[in-house]
C-alpha positions in Angstrom: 91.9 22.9 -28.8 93.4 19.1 -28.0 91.7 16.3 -29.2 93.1 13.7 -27.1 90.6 14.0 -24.3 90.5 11.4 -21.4 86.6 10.6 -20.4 86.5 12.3 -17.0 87.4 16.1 -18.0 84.9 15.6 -20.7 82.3 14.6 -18.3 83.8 17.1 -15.6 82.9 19.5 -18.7 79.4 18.6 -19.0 79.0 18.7 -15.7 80.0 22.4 -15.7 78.2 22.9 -18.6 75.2 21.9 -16.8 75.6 24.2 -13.9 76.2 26.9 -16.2 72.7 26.3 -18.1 70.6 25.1 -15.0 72.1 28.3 -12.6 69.7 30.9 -12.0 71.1 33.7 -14.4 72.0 37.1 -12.5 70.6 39.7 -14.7 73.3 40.4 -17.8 72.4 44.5 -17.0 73.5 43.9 -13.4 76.5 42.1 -13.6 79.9 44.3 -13.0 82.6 43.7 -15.7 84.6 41.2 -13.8 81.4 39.0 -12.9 79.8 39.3 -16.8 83.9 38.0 -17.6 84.2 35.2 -15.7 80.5 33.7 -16.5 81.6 34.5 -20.2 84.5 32.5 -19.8 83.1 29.2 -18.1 79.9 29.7 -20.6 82.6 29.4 -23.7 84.6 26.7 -21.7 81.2 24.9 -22.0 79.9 25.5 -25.2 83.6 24.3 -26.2 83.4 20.8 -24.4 80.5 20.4 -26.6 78.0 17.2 -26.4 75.2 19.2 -24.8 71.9 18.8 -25.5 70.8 21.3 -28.9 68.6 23.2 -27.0 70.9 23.8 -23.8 73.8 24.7 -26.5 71.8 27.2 -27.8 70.7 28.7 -24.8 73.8 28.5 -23.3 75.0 30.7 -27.0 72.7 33.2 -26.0 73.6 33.9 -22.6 77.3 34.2 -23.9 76.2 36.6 -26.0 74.4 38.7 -24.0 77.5 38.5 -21.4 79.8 39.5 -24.4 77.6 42.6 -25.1 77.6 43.6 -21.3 81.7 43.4 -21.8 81.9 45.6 -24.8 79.7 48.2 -23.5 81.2 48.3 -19.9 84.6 48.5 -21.5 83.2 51.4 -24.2 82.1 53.4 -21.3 85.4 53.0 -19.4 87.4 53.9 -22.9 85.0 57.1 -22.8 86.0 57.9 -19.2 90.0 57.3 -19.7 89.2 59.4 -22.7 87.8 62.4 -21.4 90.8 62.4 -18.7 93.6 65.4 -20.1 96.7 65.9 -18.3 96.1 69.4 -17.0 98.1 72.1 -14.9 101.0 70.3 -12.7 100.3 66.6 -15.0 96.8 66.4 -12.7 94.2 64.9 -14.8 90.8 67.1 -15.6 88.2 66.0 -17.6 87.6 67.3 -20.9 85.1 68.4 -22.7 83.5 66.5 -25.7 85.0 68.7 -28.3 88.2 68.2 -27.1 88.8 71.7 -25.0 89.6 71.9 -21.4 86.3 71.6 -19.3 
């Protein structure tokens, strides 16, 4: 975090900040991995530039949040896959069962 900021990337901050907020939101559920990533990212960026209205901060808290949960669970479900993937006859992969046997 620098502390030695010149006044026009904080107010190139806010600015983003305010697109962020005021953009209509996709739906968290429908966003891939990738797009729920990249809105997490410029969400933090903004909440980090800070001198937002309370009420905007806090919505824009909430959205990150929701865009953080959409990354976990996308990332669970692609562990889960990779997981289920054995190295079967000839190093091909197969999926396994649950308990660990060859489906």
């Amino acid at each position: 975090m620098t502390t030695d900021v010149g006044e026009g990337t904080v107010d190139a901050a806010r600015e983003t900040a305010i697109a962020v907020s005021d953009a209509e939101p996709a739906e968290v559920a429908a966003l891939s991995f990738d797009e729920a990533l990249a809105e997490l990212q410029r969400t933090v960026g903004a909440l980090e530039t800070g001198g937002l209205p309370l009420e905007r901060t806090i919505v824009l808290y909430e959205r990150g949040v929701a865009l953080h949960d959409r990354c976990a669970t996308l990332l669970g479900d692609a562990e889960l896959r990779i997981r289920r993937l054995a190295d079967g006859p000839g190093g091909r992969p197969v999926i396994a069962d649950d308990d660990g046997s060859d489906g």
